[in-house]
C-alpha positions in Angstrom: -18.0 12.9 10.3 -21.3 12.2 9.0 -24.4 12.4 11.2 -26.3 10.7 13.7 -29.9 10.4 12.4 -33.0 10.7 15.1 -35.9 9.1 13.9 -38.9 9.4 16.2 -42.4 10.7 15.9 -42.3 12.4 19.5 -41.5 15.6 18.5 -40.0 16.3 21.9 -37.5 13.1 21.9 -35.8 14.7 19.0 -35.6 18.1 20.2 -33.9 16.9 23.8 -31.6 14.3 22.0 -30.9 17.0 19.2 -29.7 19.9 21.8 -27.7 17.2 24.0 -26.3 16.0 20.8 -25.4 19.6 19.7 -23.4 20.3 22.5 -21.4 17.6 22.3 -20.6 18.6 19.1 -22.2 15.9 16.9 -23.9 16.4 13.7 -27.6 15.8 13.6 -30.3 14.8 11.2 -33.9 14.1 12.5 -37.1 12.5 11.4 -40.4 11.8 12.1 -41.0 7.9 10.0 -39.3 5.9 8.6 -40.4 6.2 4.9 -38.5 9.8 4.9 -35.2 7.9 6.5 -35.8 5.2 3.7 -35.9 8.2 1.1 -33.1 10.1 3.0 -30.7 6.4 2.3 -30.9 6.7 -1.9 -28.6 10.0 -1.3 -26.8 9.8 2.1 -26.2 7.4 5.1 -25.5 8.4 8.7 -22.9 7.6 11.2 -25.6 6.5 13.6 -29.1 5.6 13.4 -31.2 5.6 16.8 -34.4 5.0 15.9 -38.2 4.0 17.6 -39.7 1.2 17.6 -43.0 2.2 17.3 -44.1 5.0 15.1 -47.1 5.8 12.9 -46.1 4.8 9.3 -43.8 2.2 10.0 -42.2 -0.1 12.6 -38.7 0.2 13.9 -37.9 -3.4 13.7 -38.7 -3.4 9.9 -36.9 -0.2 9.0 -33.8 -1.9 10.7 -34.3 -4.8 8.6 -34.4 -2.6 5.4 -30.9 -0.4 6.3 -29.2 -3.1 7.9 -29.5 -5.1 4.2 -28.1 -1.7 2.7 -25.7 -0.6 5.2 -24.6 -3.8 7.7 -22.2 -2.1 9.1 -24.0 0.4 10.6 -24.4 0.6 14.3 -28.1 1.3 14.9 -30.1 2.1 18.3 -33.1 1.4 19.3 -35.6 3.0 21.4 -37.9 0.8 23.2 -40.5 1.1 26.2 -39.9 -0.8 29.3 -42.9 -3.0 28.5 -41.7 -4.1 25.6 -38.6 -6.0 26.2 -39.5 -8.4 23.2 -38.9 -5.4 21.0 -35.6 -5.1 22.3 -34.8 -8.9 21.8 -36.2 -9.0 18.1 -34.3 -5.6 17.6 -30.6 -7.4 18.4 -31.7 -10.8 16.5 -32.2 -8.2 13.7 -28.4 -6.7 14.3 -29.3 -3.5 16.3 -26.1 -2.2 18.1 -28.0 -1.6 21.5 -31.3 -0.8 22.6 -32.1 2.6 24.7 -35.0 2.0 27.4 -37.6 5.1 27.1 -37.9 6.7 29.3 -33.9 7.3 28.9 -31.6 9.0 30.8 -30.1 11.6 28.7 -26.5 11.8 29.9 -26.4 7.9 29.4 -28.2 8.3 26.1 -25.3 10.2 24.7 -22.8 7.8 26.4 -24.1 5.4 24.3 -24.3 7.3 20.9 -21.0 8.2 21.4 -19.9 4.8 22.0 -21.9 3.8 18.5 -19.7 6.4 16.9 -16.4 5.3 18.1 -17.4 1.3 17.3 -18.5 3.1 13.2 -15.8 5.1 13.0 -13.2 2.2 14.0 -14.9 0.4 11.3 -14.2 2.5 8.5 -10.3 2.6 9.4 -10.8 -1.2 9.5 -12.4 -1.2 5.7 -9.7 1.9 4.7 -6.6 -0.4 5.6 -7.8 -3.5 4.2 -7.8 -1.7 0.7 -4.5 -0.7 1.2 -3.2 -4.1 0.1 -3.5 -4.0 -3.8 -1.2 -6.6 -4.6 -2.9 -9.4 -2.1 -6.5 -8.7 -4.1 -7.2 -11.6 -5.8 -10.2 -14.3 -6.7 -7.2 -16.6 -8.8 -7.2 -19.8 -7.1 -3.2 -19.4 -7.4 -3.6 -16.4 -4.8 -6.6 -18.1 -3.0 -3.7 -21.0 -2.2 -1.7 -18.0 -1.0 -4.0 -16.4 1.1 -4.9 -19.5 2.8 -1.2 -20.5 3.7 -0.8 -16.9 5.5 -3.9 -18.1 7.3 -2.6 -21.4 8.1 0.8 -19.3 9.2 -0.9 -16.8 11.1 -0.2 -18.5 14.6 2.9 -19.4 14.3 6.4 -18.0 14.1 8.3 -20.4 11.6 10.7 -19.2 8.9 9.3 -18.7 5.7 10.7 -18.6 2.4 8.5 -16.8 0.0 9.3 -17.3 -3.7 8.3 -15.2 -6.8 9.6 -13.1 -10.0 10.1 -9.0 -9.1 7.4 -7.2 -8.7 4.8 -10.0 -7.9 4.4 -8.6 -4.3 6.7 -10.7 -1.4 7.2 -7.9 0.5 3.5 -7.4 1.0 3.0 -10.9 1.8 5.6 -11.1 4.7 4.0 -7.8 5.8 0.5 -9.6 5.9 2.4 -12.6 7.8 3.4 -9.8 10.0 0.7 -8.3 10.7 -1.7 -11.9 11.4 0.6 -13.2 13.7 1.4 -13.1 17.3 4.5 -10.5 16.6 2.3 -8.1 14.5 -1.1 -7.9 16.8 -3.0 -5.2 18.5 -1.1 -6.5 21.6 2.4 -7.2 21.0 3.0 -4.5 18.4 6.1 -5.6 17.0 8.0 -3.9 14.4 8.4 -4.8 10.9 11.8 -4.3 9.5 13.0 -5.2 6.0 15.9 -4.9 4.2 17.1 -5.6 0.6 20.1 -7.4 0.8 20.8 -7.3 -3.1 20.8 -3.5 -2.6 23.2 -3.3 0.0 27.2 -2.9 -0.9 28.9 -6.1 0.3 31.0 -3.6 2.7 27.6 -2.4 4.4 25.6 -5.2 4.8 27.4 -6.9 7.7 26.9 -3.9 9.5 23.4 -2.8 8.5 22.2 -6.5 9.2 24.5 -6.9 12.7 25.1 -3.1 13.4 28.3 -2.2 14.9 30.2 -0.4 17.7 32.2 3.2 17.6 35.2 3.0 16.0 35.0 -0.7 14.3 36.1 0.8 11.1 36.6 4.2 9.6 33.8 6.5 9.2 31.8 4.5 12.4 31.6 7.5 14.8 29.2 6.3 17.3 27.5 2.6 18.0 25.0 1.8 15.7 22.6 -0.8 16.3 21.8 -3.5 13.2 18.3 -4.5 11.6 18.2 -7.5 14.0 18.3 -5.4 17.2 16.0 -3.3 16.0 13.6 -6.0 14.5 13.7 -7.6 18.1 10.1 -9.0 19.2 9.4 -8.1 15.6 9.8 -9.8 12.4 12.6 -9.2 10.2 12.0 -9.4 6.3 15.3 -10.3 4.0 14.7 -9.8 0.3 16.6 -11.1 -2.5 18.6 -13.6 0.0 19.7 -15.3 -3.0 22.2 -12.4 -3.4 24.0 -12.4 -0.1 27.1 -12.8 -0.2 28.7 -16.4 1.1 30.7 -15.1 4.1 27.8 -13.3 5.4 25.6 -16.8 5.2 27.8 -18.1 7.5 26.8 -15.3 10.0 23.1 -15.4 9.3 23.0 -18.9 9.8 24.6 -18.9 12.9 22.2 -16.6 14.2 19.3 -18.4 12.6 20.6 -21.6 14.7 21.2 -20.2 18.1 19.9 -16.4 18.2 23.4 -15.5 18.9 25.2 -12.6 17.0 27.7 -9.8 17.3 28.1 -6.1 16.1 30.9 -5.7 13.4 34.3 -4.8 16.2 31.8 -6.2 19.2 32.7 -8.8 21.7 29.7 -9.4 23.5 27.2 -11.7 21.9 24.1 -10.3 21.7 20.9 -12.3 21.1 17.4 -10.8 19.4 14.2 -12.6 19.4 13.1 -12.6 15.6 11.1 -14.0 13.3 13.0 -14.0 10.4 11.3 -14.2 6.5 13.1 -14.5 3.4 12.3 -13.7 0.2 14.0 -14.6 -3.3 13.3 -14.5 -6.9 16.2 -16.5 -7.7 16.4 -20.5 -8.2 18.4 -21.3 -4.7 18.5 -24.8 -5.0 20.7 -24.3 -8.9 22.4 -21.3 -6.6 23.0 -24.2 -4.2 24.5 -26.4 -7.0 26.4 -23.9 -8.6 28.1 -23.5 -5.0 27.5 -19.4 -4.5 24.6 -19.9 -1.6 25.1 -22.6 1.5 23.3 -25.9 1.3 22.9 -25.9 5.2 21.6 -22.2 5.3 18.9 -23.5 2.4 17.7 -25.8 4.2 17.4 -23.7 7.5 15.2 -20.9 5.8 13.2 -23.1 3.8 11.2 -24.6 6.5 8.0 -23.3 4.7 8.1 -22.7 1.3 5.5 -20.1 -0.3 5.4 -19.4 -4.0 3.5 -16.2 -5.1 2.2 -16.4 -8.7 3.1 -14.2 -11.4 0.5 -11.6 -12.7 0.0 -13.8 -16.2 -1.0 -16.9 -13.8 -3.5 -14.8 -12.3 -5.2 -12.8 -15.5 -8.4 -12.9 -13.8 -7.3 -10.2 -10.8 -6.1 -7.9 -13.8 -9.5 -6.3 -14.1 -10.2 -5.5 -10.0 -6.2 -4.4 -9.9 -6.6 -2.1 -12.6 -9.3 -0.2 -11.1 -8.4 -0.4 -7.5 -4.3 1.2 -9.0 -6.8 3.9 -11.0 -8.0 4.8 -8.1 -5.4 4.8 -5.4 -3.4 6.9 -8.1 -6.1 9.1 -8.7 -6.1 9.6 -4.8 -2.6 10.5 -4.8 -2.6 13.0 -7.5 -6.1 14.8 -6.4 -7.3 14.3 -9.1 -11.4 12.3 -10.7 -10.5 8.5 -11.0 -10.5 7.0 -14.1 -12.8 4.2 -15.8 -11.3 2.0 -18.6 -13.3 0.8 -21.0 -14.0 -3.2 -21.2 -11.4 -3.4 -24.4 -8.6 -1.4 -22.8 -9.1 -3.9 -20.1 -9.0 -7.0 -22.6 -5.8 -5.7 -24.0 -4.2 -5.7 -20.7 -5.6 -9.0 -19.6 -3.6 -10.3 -22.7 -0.4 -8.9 -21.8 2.8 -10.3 -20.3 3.6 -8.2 -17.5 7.2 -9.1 -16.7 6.9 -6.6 -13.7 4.0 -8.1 -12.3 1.8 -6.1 -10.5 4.6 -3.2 -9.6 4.4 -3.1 -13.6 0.4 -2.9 -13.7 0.2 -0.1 -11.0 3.1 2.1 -12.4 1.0 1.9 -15.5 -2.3 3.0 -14.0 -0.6 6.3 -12.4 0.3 6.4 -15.8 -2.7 6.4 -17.6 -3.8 8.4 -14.7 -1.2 11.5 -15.8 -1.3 10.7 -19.6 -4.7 9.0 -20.6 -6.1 12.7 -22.5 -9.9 11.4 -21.5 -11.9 10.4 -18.4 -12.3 7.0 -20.0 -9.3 5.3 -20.8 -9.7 3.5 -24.0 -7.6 0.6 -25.4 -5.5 3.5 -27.9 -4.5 5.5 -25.1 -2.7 2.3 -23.4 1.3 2.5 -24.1 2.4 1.4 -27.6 4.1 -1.9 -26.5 0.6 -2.8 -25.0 -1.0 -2.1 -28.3 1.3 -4.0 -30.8 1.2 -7.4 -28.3 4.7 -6.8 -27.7 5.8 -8.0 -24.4 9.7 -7.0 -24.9 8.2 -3.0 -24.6 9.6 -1.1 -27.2 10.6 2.2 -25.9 8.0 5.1 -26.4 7.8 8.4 -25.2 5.5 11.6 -24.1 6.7 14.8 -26.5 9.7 16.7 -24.8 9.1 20.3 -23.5 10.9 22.5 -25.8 14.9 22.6 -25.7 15.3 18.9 -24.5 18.8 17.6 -25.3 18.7 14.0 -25.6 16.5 11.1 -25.4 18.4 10.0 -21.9 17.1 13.4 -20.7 13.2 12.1 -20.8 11.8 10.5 -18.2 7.7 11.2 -18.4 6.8 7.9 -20.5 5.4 4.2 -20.0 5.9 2.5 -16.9 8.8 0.6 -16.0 8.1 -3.0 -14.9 10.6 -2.8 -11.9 11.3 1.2 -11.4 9.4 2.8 -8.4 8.1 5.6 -10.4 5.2 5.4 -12.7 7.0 8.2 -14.3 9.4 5.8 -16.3 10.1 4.6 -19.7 9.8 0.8 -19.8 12.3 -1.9 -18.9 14.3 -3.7 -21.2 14.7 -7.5 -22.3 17.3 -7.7 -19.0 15.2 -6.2 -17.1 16.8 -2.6 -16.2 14.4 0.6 -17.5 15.4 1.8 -20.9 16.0 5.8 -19.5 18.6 3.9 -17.4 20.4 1.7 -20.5 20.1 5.2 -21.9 21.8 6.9 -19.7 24.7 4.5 -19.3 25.2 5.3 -22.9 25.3 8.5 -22.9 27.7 8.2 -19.7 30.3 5.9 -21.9 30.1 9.0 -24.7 31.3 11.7 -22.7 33.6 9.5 -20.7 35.1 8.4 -24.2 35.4 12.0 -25.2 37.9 12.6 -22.2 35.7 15.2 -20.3 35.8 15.9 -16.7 32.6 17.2 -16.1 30.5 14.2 -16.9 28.5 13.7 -13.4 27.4 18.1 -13.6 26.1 17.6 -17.1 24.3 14.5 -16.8 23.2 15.8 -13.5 22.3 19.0 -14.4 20.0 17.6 -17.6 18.1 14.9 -14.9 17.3 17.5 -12.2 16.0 19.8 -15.3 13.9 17.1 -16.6 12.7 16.2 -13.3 11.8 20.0 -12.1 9.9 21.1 -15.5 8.0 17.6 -15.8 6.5 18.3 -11.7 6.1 21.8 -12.7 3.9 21.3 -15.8 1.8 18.4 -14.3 0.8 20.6 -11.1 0.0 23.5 -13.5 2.9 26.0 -12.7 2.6 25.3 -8.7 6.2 25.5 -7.9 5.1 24.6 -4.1 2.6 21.6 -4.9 5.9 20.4 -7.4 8.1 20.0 -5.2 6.1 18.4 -2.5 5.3 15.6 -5.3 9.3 15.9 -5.9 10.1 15.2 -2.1 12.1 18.3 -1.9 11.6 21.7 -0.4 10.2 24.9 -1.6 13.6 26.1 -1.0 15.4 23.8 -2.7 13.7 24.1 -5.9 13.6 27.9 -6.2 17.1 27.4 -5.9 17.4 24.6 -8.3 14.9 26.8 -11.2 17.5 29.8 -10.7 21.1 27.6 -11.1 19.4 25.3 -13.9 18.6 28.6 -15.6 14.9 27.3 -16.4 11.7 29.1 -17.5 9.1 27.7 -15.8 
């Protein structure tokens, strides 16, 4: 925490609020006018500021006026006589937090410092989670239009069907629908729960969506409660509805209609009070016509409809994006954040982006790892980037020595719909390249006859995988495998089987 600056010429208020201060543990800095406090801001800020109103070399009520215009978020407190009550009005017309009567009483004095702490330090977690929505940044009037309809939303609990190509963010806008409405307050705290349907097996999805009871098929050992139980009072988000399958619209749309649903092998109707949100990339009005998704559940879910723009309708939030993804990655990886020159930046601006802005912020962690300099200029971007070629041509970092094949490497350009910025670009269908890749190599050795396809190619991933989080962290085994998501156990284990020297 940073700390609470005294300023006061009476050598004796700062000593008494210094000690009282002290033991409750709180940083102090003191000082005797405000020119030295004015000084003290070029290089540092406070928590707090409590200062005096009246003080030789300066007046309170102007040296509010000064930090205030630097810092307006900063609680400040100020110190007044009894006799001068207009003081103490002019000081909250100016923005002062509250006003402490001299002579004070100390225990109530710290009350209320420590109250002006809580209300600053609430207001940085306020300013730390609003930048933790990348995607929803945005001066494009296409995402102006957006953010206004989630304000227009925020009150109500209507379906919505948001629209948009992969990667341009839906999730993150039913979150933010979440979160400003009734359901996702302070008060009512209710959960959030998605789920991609396209990523479900058509055999799981009845059950993951409904849940089901013991013994309603084989391998269901206990009762097991379904994403609408558990989104209950909440909101639940389904992705890629364009891909359900058609028996299971019949289900959702009865529960849509009525609230009414059963666990797979239940009898008892259960009902859940949910918001529901859909999300699709797909054309459901031609998935309508071509007769694989129901007319009537169409029409239920599209009550309001909200398109999200690609990234090339919205070339103007590229810049901001860029450095805000620089950053956030730089966070992640402990590592100095990057600049990018003005060109670099220019060069992206021109750019496709079939992946949206998934694809923009796999490529800053990427530029974060690879970029050789501080400043990331236009010939460190990814070839595809450099040639103007939005079908990405595949290109790739140098292999560590004895790498077998070109499905073995995995540290490259970013992949427009993979969640790793480690990733070789996508493909004209829209699958990453390593993955095309790897398919082929698959088909080889299936061709050749060979039984022990799933160890090699398994063997040759996990080996590419280990040595690439063990070079970038320097030879920290440890700090690898955190980044890896596995444990220090595990990949001592995995170094010794796979026989590597690292």
């Amino acid at each position: 925490m940073k700390p609470i600056w005294i300023v006061d010429d009476d050598q004796s208020i700062r000593f008494v609020l210094e000690k009282a201060l002290a033991r409750e543990q709180l940083p102090v800095r003191s000082f005797s006018n405000p020119r030295d406090v004015l000084a003290a801001l070029a290089n540092d800020e406070p928590q707090v500021l409590v200062s005096d109103i009246r003080m030789p070399g300066g007046s309170g009520l102007d040296l509010l006026a000064q930090v205030k215009a630097k810092l307006p978020g900063l609680p400040v407190i100020v110190m007044t006589a009894y006799s001068d009550l207009d003081s103490a009005v002019s000081a909250f017309q100016g923005g002062a937090f509250e006003y402490l009567p001299k002579p004070f009483d100390l225990p109530k004095a710290v009350e209320l410092i420590q109250r002006a702490v809580d209300e600053s330090l609430r207001e940085q977690v306020s300013d730390e989670r609003k930048s933790e929505a990348p995607e929803m940044l945005g001066q494009a009037p296409a995402m102006q239009d957006v953010f206004r309809a989630i304000g227009r939303l925020s009150q109500s609990n209507v379906t919505v069907l948001i629209t948009g190509e992969s990667g341009s963010g839906k999730e993150l806008v039913a979150r933010a629908l979440h979160r400003h409405s009734p359901r996702g307050d302070a008060g009512s705290n209710g959960p959030f729960i998605a789920i991609n349907t396209a990523a479900i097996p058509k055999d799981l999805l009845e059950s993951e969506l409904f849940g089901h009871e013991r013994g309603a098929f084989t391998g269901a050992q206990t009762m097991r409660r379904g994403r609408f139980e558990q989104a209950d009072g909440g909101t639940l988000f389904l992705d890629e509805i364009g891909d359900m399958p058609f028996d299971l619209q019949t289900r959702l749309l009865r529960v849509l209609s009525d609230g009414q649903f059963y666990r797979v092998g239940g009898h008892q109707p259960l009902k859940a009070n949910v918001r529901v949100i859909a999300a699709t990339h797909q054309h459901l009005e031609e998935r309508v016509r071509q007769g694989v998704f129901r007319e009537d559940l169409f029409h239920r879910l599209n009550v309001i409809r909200l398109r999200l723009p690609p990234l090339r309708e919205r070339r103007e939030d590229i810049a901001p994006l860029t450095r805000f993804f620089l950053g956030k990655s730089a966070k992640e990886l402990g590592v100095e954040p990057k600049r990018i020159t003005d060109e670099a930046l220019e060069r992206l601006m021109g750019f496709e982006f079939p992946g949206n802005v998934r694809q923009l912020e796999n490529l800053c962690h990427w530029l974060t790892v690879m970029a050789p300099a501080q400043v990331i200029e236009a010939k460190d971007l990814p070839p595809d980037m450099l040639e103007g070629d939005a079908s990405l041509a595949r290109h790739e970092a140098p292999a560590p020595a004895g790498a077998a094949s070109a499905s073995e490497t995995l540290l490259a350009a970013p992949a427009a719909r993979t969640p790793s910025a480690l990733a070789v670009a996508p493909g004209a269908e829209g699958d990453p390249t390593w993955i095309k890749d790897l398919e082929s190599e698959a088909r080889r050795l299936l061709a050749e006859g060979r039984d022990d396809v799933w160890d090699v190619l398994t063997r040759q991933f996990e080996a590419r995988l280990i040595e690439t989080a063990v070079a970038m962290t320097r030879g920290r085994r440890i700090e690898a495998a955190q980044k890896l998501g596995i444990g220090r156990n595990t990949i001592t284990r995995k170094i010794q089987e796979l026989g590597l020297d690292v």
